[in-house]
N, C-alpha and C positions, 0 to 999 in steps of 0.2 A: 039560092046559092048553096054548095054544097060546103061542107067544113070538114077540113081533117082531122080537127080537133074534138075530143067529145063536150056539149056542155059550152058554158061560157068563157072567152077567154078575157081575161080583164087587162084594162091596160097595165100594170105593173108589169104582166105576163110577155106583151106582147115588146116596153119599154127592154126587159132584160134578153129575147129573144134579141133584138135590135144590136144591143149593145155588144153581145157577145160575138154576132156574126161579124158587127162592123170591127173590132180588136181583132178578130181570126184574120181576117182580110187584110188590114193594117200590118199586122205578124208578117204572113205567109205568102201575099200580095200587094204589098204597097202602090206598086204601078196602076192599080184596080181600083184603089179606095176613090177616088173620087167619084166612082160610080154609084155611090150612095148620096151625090149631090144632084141640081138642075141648074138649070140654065139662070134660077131667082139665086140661087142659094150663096152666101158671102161668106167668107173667110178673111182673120186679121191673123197673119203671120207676125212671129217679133223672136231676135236672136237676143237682144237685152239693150241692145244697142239703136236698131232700127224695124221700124213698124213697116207692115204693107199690107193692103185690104184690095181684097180680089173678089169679084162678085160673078157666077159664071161656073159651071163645070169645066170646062178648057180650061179656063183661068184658074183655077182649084190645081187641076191635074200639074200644071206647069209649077 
């Protein structure tokens, strides 16, 4: 496999890579973001007052 990267890239590396695209996206894209989840992936919504756990990229998006 070929790598764009020279060298090793370690997870911290690849942790803060993640993180910054997923906030650019979230910023600039909202409608998109849940394209960084699957179909396993769960999420618990809460405004202070009521809780809701959505498990599902569809169900993320919504």
């Amino acid at each position: 496999m070929t790598s764009f990267y020279p060298g090793h890239v370690n997870a911290t590396q690849v942790g803060t890579y993640f993180v910054c695209q997923y906030y650019q996206i979230l910023q600039q894209q909202p409608d998109s973001v849940h394209q960084f989840y699957t179909n396993l992936s769960s999420m618990v919504r809460s405004d202070g007052a009521a809780t809701e756990s959505v498990q599902g990229m569809l169900a993320i998006k919504d």
